[in-house]
N, C-alpha and C positions, 0 to 999 in steps of 0.2 A: 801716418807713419810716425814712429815714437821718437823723439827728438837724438841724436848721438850723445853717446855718453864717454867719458874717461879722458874728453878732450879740455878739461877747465882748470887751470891753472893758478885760479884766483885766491887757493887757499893757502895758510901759513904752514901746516903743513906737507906741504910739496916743494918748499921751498929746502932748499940746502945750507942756507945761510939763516934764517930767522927761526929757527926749529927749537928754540928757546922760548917763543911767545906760546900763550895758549888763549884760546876762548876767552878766558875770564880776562883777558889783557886787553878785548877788544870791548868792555863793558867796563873800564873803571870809571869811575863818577870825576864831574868836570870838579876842575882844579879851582881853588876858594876866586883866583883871580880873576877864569875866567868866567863865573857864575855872577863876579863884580859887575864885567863889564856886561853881561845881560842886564841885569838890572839898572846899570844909570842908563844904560842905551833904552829901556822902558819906560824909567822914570823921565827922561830927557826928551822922548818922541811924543812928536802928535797923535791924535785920533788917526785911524785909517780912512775916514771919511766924513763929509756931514750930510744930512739929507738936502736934497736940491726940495726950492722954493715951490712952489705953484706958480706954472708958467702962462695961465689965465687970471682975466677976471672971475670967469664961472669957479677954476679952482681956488683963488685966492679965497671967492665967498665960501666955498664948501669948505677947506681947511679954515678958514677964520670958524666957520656955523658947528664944524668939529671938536675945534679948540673950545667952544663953550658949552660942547655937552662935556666936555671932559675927559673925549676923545685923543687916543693917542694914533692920531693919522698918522704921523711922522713914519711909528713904526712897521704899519701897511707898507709906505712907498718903499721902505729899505727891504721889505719882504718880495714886496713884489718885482722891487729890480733885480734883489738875491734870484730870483726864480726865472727872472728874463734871461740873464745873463747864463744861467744854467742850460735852461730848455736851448738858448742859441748852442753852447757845447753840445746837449747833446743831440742837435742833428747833427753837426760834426760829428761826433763820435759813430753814430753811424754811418754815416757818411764814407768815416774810416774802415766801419765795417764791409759792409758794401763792395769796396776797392780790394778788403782781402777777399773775400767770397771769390768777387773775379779773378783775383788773382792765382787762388790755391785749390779754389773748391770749398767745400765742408768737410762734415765728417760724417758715421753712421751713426745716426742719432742726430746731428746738429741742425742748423737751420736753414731753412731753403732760404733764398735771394728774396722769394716773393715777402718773406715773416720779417725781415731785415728792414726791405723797402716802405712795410706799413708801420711799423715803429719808426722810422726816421719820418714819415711824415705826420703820425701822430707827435712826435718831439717837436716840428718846425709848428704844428697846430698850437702846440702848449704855448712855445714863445707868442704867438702872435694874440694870444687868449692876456695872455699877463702886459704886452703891450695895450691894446685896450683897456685894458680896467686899468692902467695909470694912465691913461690919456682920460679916462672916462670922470677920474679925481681931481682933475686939475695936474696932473705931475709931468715929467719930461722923459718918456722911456731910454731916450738916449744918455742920459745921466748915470752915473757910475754909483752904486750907494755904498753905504760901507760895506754890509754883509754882500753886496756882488762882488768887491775888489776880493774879501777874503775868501769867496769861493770861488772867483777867478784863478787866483792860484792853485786850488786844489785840481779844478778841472784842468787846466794850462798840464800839468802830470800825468791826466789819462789821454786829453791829445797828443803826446809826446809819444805814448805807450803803442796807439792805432796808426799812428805815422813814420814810424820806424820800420824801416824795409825791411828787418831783419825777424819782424815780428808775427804770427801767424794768425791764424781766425782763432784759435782755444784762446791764448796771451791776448788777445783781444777783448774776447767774452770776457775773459777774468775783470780789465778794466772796465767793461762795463757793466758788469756786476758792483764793482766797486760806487759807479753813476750811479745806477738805479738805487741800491742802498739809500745814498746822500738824497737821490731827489725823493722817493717815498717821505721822507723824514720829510724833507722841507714843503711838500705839497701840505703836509698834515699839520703842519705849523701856523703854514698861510691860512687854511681852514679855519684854525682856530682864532689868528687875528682877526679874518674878516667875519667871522661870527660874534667877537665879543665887540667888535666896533659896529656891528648889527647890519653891513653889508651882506645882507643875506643874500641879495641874487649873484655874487660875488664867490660868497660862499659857495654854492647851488652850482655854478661854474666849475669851480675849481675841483668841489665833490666829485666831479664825470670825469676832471682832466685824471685824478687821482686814481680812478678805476682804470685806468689807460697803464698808469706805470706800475701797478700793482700786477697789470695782467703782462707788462713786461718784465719785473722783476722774477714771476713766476719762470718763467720763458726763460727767461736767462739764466737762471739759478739752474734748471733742468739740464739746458745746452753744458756750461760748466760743469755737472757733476758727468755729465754723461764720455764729455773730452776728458777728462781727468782717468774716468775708469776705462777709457778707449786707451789712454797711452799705458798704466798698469796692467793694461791684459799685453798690449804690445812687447814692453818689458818682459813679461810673464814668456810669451812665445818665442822670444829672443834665447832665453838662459835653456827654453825646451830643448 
C-alpha cells in the first residue's frame, strides 16, 4: 500500500510565517568562521585509530617476516577489521529485515523470508571468514581499527534506519542497498590488499565471499526498483 501523502508539514513552504526563505536559503555555504573552526578542530585532533599489535609470538614473527619483505601487513589488519566490523552490521541489518518481513509481510515482487534468511546467514559467514584470517596473522579480531571505527559510523545510520518502528520492508531495502554498495567496494579492496601482500589463499577466500554480496546486491537492487515502481503505479491508481 503506497505510503499517505499531503500529511508532511516539514517544508518552508507550508509555513505561514517563514514564507520568505527559499530552497537556495537552505544551501548557503558555511560562514568563513565556521569553516575556521573545522579546520583547527582537524588540524588539532588525533588519528581516528592506530593498528592493534600482534597479539602472538607466531604473529609478532609473521608481521616482523612481513615488515622485511616490505610488506604493508599493517594495512591488511585495518582492512580486515574495516570488513569484520561491517559483515557484523550486516547480519544485523538483516536481521532488521527479517523482523519487518514478520512484521508487515513483503510486497509483489519483493523478497520471500526464506531469500532474507540466507543472506543474513551468508553475512554472519563473511564476519567469521574475516575473523579467521586476522587471528590466522597474528591480529586481535576484537580490536577496533581505524577504517572499522570510520565505517562504524556509517553502518551505526543504516541500523538506525531497520530499527525504527515506523519504518517498512521497501525504506529498509533502500538501506540496505545503501550496505551492499559499501560492502561490494570494500570486499574488492580487501582482495586487492591481500593479493599484493601475496596472501593468496586469503585472496581465494575472500574472491567466494565477494560472489555472495554481488549476488545480494543484485537482489536487492531488483527488490528496490521493483518497491519503488509498486508505490508509483499505487499513486498512479489512487489519482484513477
Amino acid at each position: 500500500m503506497a505510503k499517505p501523502a499531503g500529511r508532511n508539514r516539514t517544508g518552508i513552504s507550508g509555513s505561514a510565517f517563514d514564507d520568505y526563505a527559499t530552497p537556495a536559503d537552505l544551501l548557503l555555504p558555511s560562514t568563513n568562521s565556521l569553516s575556521k573552526l573545522r579546520t583547527d578542530a582537524a588540524a588539532d585532533s588525533e588519528v581516528m585509530g592506530s593498528i592493534p599489535g600482534a597479539r602472538t609470538f607466531k604473529g609478532v614473527a609473521k608481521s616482523a617476516f612481513a615488515a622485511l619483505r616490505g610488506q604493508r601487513a599493517a594495512v591488511l589488519i585495518d582492512k580486515l577489521g574495516q570488513r569484520a566490523a561491517f559483515e557484523r552490521t550486516g547480519t544485523r541489518l538483516y536481521e532488521g529485515l527479517l523482523s519487518k518481513h514478520d512484521a508487515f509481510g513483503s510486497f509483489p515482487g519483493g523478497p520471500m523470508r526464506e531469500e532474507l534468511e540466507v543472506m543474513r546467514v551468508e553475512e554472519l559467514k563473511h564476519f567469521h571468514l574475516c575473523v579467521e584470517a586476522i587471528e590466522s596473522i597474528g591480529g586481535d579480531p576484537t580490536a577496533v581499527t581505524p577504517s572499522a571505527n570510520r565505517d562504524g559510523v556509517l553502518a551505526g545510520s543504516l541500523i538506525q534506519i531497520v530499527t525504527d518502528p515506523r519504518t517498512r520492508l521497501g525504506d529498509c531495502l533502500e538501506a540496505a542497498l545503501t550496505a551492499e554498495l559499501v560492502d561490494n567496494d570494500g570486499w574488492t579492496q580487501l582482495i586487492e590488499v591481500a593479493g599484493t601482500l601475496l596472501h593468496i589463499s586469503l585472496a581465494t577466500a575472500f574472491t567466494k565471499a565477494l560472489a555472495q554480496e554481488v549476488d545480494h546486491l543484485k537482489k536487492i537492487r531488483g527488490w528496490v526498483s521493483t518497491y519503488i515502481r509498486n508505490e508509483a503505479n499505487a499513486r498512479s491508481n489512487e489519482q484513477a
